[in-house]
Backbone as a ProteinNet text record, in pm:
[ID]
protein_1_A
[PRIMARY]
XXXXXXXXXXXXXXXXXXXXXXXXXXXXXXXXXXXXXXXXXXXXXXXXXXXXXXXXXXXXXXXXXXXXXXXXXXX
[TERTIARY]
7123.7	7119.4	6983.6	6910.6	6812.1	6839.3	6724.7	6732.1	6747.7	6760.7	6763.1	6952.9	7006.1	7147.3	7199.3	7124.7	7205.9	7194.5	7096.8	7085.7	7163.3	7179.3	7291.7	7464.8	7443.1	7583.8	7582.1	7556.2	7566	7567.6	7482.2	7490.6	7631.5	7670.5	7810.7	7918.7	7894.1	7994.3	8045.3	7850.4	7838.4	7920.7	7900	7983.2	8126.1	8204.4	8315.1	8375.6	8303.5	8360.4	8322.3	8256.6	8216	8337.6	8368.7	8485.5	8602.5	8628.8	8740.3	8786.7	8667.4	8668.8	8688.8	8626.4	8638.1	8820.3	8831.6	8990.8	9069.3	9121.1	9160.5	9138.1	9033.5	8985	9098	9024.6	9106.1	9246.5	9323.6	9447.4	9495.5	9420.7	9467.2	9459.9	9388.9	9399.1	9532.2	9571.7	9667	9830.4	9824.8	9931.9	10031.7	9976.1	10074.4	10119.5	10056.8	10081.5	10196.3	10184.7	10322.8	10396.1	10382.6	10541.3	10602.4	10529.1	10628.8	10697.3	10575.5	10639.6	10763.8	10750.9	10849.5	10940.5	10963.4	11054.7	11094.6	11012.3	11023.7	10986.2	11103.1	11085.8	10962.6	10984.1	10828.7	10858.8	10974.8	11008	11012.1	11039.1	11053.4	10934	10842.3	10699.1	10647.7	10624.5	10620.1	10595	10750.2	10795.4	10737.7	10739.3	10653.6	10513.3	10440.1	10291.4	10266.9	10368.4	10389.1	10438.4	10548.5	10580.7	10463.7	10357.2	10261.7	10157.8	10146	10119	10205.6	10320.4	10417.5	10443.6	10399.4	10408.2	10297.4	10144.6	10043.1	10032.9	10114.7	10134.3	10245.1	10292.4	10395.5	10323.7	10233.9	10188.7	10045.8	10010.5	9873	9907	10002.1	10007.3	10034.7	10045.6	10050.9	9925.4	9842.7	9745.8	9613.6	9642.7	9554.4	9588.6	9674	9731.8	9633.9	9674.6	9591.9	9414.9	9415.3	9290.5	9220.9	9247.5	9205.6	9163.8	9297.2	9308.2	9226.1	9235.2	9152.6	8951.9	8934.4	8770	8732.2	8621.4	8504.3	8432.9	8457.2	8350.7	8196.4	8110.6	7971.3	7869.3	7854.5	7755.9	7594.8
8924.9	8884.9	8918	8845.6	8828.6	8962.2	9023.9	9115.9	9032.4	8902.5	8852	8821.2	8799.5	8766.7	8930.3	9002	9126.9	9147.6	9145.1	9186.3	9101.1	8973.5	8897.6	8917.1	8958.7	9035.2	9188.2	9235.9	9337.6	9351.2	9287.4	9225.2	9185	9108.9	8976.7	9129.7	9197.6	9307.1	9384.4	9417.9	9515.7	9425.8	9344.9	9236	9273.5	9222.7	9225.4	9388.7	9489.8	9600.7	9675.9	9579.6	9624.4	9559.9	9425.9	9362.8	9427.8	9469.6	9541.3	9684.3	9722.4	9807.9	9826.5	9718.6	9700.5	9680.3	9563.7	9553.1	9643.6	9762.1	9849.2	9917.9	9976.8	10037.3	10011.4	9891.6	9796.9	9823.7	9812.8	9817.5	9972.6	10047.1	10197.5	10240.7	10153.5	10212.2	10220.6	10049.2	9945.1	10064.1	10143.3	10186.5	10240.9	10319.2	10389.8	10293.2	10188.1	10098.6	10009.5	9979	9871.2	9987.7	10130.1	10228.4	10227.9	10206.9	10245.4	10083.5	9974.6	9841.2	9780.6	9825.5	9756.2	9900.4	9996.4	10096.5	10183.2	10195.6	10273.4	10417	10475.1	10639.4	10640.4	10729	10858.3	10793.7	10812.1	10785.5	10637.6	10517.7	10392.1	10355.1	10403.4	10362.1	10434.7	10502.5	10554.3	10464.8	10422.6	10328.7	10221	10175.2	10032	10023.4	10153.7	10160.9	10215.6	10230.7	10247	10122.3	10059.3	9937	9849.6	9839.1	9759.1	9789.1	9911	10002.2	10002.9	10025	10015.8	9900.6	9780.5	9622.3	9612.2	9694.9	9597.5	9696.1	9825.5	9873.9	9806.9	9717	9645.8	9509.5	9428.8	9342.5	9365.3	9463.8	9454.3	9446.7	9451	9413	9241.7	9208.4	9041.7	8931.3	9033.2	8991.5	8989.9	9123.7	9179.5	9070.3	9075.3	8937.5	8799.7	8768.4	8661.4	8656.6	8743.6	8738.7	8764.7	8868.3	8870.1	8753.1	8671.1	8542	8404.1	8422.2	8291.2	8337.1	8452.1	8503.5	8488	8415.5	8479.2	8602.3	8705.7	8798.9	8733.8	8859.4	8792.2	8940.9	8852.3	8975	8924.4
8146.7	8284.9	8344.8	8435.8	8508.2	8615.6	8619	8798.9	8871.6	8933.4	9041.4	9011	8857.9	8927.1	8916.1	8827.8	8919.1	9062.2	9122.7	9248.3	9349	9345.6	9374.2	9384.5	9251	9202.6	9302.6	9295.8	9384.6	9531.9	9579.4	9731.4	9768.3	9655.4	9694.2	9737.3	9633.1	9551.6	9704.1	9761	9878.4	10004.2	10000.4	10122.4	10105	10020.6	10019.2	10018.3	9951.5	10004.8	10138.5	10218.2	10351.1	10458.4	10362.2	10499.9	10441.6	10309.2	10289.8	10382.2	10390	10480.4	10581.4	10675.4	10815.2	10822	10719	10745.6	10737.3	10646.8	10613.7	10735.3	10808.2	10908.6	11065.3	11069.1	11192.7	11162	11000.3	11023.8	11058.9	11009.2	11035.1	11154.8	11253.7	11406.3	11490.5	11383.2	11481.7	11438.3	11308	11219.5	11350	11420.7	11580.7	11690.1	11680	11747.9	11678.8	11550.8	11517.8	11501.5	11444.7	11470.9	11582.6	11681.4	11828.6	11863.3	11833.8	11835.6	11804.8	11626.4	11567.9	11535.5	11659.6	11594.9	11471.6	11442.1	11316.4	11321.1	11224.1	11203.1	11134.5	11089.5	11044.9	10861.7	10854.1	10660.8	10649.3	10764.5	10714.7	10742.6	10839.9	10840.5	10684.4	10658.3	10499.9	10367.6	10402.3	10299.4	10308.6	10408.3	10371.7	10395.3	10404.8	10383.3	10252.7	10163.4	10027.9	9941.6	9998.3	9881.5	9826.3	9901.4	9848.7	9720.8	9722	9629.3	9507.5	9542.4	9417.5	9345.7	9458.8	9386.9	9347.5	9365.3	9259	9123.5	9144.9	8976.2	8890.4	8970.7	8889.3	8850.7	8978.3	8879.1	8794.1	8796.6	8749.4	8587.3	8481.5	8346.7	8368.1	8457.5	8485.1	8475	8620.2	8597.6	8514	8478.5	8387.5	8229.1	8214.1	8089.3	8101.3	8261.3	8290.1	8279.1	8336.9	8360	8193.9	8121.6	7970.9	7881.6	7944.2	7860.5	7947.2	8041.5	8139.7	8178.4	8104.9	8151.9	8022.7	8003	7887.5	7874.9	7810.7	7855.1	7825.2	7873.5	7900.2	7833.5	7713.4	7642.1	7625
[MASK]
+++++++++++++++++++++++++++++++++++++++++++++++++++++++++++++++++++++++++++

């Protein structure tokens, strides 16, 4: 690979974990605000700031399958 598509590659990389961030961020402000909204205890707010977590260790042998088989590696 060329320094110019690494440096590309990395930029792209730095973007997307900058809006990941912001989002994640923004949602953690809003977290006290949908508990009192949508009523929820202390353990069911919990739970479902956990199920999502527990669903991508369930699909990641899925995708990870996919993805193995649909990428070329690049040597």
């Amino acid at each position: 690979m060329t320094e110019r598509v690494l440096y590309r590659s990395r930029r792209r990389i730095s973007v997307v974990f900058a809006a990941h961030g912001a989002a994640v961020g923004a949602f953690a402000t809003r977290i006290p605000w949908l508990q009192q909204h949508l009523g929820l205890s202390d353990s069911t707010l919990g739970l479902a700031l956990l199920a999502p977590a527990l669903g991508s260790f369930g699909a990641v042998p899925f995708t990870s399958a996919w993805f193995t088989a649909s990428v070329t590696p690049v040597s």
